[in-house]
N, CA, C and O atoms as a GROMACS GRO file, in nm:
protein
  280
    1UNK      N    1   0.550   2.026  -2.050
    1UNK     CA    2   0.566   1.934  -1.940
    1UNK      C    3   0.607   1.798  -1.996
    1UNK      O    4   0.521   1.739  -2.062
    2UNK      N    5   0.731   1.738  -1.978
    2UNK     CA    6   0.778   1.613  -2.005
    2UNK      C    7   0.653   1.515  -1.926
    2UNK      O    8   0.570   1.544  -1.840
    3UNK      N    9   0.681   1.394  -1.995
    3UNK     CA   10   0.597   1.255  -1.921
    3UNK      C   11   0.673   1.247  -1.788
    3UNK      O   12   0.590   1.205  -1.707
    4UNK      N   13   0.768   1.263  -1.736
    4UNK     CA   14   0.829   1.242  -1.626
    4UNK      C   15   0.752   1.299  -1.517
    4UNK      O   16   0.691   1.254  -1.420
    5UNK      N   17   0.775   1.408  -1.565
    5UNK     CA   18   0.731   1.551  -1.449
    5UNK      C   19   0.537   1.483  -1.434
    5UNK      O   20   0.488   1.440  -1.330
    6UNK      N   21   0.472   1.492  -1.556
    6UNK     CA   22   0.329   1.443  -1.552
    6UNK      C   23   0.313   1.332  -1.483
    6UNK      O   24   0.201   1.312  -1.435
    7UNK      N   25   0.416   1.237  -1.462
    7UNK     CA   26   0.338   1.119  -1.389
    7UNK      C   27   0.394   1.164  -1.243
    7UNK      O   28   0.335   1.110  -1.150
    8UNK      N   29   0.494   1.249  -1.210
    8UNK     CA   30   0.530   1.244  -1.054
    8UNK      C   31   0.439   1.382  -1.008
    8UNK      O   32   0.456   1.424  -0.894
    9UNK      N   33   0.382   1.423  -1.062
    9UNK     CA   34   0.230   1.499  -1.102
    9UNK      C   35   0.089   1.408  -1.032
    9UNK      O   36   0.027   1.428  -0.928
   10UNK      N   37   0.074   1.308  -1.135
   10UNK     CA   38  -0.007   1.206  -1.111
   10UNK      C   39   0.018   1.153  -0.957
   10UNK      O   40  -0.051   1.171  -0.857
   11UNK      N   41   0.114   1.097  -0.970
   11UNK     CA   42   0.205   1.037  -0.806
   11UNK      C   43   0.123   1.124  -0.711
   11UNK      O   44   0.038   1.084  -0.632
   12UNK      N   45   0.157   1.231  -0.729
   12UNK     CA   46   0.125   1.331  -0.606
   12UNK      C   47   0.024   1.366  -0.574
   12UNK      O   48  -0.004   1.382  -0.455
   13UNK      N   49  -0.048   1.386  -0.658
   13UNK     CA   50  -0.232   1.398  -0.699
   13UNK      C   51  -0.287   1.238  -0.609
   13UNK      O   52  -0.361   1.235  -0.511
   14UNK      N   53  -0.232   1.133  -0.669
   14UNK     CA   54  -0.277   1.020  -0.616
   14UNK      C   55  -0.281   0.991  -0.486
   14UNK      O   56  -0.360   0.914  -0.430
   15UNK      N   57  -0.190   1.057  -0.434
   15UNK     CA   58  -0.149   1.028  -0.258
   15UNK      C   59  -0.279   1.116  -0.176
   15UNK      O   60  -0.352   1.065  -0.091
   16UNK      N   61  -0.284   1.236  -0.216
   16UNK     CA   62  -0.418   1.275  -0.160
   16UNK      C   63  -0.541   1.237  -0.191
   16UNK      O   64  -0.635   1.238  -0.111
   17UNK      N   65  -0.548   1.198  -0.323
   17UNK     CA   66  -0.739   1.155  -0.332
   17UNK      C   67  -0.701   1.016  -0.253
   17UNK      O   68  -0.766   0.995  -0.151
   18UNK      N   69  -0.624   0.943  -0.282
   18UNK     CA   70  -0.628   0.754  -0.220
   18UNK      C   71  -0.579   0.809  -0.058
   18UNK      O   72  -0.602   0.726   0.030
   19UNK      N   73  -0.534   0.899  -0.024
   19UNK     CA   74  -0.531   0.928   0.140
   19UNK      C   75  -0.434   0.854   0.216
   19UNK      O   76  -0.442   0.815   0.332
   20UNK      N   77  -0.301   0.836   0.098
   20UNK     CA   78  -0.193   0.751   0.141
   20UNK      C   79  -0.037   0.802   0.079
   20UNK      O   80   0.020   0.767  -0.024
   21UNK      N   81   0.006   0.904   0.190
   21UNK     CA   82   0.124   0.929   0.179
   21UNK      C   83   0.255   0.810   0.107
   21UNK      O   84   0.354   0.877   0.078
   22UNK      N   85   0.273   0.684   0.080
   22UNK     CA   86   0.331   0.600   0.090
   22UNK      C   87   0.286   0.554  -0.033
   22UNK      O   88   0.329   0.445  -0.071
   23UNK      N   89   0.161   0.650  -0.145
   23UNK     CA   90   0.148   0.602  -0.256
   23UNK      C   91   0.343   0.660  -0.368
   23UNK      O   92   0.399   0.768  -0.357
   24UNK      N   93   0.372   0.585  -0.425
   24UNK     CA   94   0.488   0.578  -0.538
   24UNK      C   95   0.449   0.561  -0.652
   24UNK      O   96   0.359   0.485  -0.688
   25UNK      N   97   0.524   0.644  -0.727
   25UNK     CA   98   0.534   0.635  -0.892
   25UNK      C   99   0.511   0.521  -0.944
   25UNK      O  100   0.416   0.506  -1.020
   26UNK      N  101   0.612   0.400  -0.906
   26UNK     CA  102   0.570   0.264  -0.934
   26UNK      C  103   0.451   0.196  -0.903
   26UNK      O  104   0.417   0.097  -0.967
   27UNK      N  105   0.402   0.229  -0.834
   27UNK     CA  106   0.211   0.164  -0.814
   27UNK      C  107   0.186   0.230  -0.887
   27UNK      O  108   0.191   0.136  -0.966
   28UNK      N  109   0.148   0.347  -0.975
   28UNK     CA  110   0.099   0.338  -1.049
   28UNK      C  111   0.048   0.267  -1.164
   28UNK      O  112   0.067   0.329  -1.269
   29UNK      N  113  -0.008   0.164  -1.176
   29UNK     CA  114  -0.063   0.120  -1.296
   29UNK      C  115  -0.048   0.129  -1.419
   29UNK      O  116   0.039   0.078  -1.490
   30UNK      N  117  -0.189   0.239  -1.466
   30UNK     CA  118  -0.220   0.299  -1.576
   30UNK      C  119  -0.319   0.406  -1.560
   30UNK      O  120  -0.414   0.417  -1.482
   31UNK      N  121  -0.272   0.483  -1.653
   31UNK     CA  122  -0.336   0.612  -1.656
   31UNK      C  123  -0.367   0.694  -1.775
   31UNK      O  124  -0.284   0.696  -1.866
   32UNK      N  125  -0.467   0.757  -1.785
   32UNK     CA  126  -0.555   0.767  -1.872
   32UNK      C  127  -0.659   0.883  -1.863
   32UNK      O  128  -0.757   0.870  -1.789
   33UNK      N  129  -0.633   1.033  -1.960
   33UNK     CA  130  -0.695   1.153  -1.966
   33UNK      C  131  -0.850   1.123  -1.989
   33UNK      O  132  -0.884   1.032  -2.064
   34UNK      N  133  -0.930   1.190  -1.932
   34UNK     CA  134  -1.098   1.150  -1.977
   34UNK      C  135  -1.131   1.250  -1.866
   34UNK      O  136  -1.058   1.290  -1.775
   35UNK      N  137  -1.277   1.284  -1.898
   35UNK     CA  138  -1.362   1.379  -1.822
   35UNK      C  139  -1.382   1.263  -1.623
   35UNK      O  140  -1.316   1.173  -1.570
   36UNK      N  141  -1.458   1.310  -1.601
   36UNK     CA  142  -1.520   1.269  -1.455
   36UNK      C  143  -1.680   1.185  -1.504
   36UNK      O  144  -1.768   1.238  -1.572
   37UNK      N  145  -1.681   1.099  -1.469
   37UNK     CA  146  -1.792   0.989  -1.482
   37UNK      C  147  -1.766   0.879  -1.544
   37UNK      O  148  -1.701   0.824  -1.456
   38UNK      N  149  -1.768   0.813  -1.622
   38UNK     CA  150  -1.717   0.714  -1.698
   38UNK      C  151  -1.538   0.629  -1.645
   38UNK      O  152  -1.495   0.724  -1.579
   39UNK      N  153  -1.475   0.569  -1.640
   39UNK     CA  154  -1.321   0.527  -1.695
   39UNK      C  155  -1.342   0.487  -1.796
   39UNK      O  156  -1.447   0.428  -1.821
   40UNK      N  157  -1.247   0.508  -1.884
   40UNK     CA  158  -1.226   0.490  -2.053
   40UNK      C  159  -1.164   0.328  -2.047
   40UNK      O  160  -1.151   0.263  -2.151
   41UNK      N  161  -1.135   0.284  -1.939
   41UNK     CA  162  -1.060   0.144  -1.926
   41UNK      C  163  -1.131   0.083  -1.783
   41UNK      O  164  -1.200   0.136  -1.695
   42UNK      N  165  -1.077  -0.062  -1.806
   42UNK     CA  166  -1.146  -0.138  -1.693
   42UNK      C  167  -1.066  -0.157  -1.627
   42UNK      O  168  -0.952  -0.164  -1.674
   43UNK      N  169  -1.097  -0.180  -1.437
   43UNK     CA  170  -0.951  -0.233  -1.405
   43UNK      C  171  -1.003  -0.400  -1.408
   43UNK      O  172  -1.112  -0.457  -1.420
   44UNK      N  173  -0.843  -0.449  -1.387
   44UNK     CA  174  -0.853  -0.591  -1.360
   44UNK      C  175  -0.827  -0.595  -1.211
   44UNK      O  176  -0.836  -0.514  -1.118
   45UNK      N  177  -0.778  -0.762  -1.229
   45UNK     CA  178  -0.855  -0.817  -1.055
   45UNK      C  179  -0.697  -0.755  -0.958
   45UNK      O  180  -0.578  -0.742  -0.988
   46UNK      N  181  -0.765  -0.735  -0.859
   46UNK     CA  182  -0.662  -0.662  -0.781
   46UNK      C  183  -0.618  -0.526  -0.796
   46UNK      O  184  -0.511  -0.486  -0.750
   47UNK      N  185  -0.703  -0.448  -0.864
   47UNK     CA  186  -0.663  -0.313  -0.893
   47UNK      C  187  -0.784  -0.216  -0.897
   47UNK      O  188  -0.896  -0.240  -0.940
   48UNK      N  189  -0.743  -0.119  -0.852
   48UNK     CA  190  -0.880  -0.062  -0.828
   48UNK      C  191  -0.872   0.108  -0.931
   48UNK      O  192  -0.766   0.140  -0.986
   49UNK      N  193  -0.975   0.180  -0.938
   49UNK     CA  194  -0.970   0.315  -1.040
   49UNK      C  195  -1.016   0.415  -0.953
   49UNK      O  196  -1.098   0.392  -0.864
   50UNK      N  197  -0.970   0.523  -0.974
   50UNK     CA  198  -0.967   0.631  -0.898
   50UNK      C  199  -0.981   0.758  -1.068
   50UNK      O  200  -0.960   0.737  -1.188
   51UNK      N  201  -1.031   0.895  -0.980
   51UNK     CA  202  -1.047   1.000  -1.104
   51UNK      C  203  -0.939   1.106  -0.991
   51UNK      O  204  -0.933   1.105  -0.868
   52UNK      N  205  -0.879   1.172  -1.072
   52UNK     CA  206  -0.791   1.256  -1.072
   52UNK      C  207  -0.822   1.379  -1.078
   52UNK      O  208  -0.743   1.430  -1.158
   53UNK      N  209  -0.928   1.494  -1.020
   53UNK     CA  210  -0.969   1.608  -1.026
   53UNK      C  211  -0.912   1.698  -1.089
   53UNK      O  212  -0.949   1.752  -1.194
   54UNK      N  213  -0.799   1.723  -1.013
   54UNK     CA  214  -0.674   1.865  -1.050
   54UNK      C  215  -0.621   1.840  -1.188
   54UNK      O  216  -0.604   1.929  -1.271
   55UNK      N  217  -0.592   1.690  -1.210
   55UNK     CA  218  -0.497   1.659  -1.391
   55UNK      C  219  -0.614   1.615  -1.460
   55UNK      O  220  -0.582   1.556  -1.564
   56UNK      N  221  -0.744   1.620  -1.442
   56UNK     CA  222  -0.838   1.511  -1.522
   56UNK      C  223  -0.816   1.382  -1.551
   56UNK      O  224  -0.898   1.337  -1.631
   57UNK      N  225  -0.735   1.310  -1.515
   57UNK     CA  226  -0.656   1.209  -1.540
   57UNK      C  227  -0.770   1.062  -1.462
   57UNK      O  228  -0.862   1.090  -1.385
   58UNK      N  229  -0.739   0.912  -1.502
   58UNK     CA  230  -0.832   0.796  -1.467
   58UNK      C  231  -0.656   0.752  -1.408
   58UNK      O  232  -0.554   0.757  -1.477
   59UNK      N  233  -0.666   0.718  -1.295
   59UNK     CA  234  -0.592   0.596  -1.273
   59UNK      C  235  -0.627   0.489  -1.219
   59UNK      O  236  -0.734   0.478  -1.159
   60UNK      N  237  -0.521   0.375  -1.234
   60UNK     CA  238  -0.513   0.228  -1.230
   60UNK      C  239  -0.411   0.190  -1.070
   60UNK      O  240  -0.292   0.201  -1.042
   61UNK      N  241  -0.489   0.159  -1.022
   61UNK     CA  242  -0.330   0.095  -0.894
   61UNK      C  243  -0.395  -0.055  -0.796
   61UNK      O  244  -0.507  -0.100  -0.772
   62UNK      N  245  -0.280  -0.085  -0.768
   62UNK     CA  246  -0.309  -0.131  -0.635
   62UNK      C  247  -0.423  -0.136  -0.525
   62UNK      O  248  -0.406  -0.062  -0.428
   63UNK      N  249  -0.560  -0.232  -0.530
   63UNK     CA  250  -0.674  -0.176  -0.422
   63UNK      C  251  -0.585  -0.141  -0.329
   63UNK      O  252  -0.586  -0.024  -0.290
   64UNK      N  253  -0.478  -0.246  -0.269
   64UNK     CA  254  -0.423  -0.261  -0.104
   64UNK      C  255  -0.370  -0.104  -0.106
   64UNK      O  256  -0.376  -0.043   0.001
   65UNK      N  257  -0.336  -0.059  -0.184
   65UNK     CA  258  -0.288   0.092  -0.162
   65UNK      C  259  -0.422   0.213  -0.105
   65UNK      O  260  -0.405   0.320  -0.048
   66UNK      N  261  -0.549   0.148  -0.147
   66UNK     CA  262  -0.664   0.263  -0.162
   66UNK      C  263  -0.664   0.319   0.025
   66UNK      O  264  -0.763   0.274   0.084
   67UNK      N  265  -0.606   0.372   0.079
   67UNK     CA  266  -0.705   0.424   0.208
   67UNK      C  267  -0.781   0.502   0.248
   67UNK      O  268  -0.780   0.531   0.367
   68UNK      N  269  -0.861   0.552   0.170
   68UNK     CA  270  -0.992   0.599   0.193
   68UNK      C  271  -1.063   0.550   0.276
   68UNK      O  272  -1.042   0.431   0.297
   69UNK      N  273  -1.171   0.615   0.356
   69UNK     CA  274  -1.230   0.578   0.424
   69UNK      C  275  -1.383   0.500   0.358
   69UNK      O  276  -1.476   0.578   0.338
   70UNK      N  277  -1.394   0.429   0.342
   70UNK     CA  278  -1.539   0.305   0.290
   70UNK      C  279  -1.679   0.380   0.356
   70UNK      O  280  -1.789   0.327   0.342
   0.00000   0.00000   0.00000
């Protein structure tokens, strides 16, 4: 699997856990392989972290993107 294909992977993964069709490749942040509990990184201000179930993956984005329900 090229990095290409893995992050429009990620992309797609992201739109359902954050519950926002209108999430893009480019909001993505940063991203980062690790188990479930911990992030291996911090976010900074204006960005929020999410865990990635299906890729194991930590990502980095945009809070204003998060729509989950609180």
């Amino acid at each position: 699997m090229s990095i290409r294909t893995l992050e429009r992977e990620l992309a797609k993964e992201a739109r359902m856990v954050l519950a926002n069709p209108a999430f893009r490749l480019k909001d993505l942040m940063e991203w980062q392989t690790g188990a479930a509990g911990k992030c291996p990184f911090e976010a900074h201000e204006g960005e929020g972290l999410a865990f990635l179930p299906e890729l194991s993956v930590w990502i980095a984005f945009p809070l204003a993107l998060d729509k989950r329900g609180k």
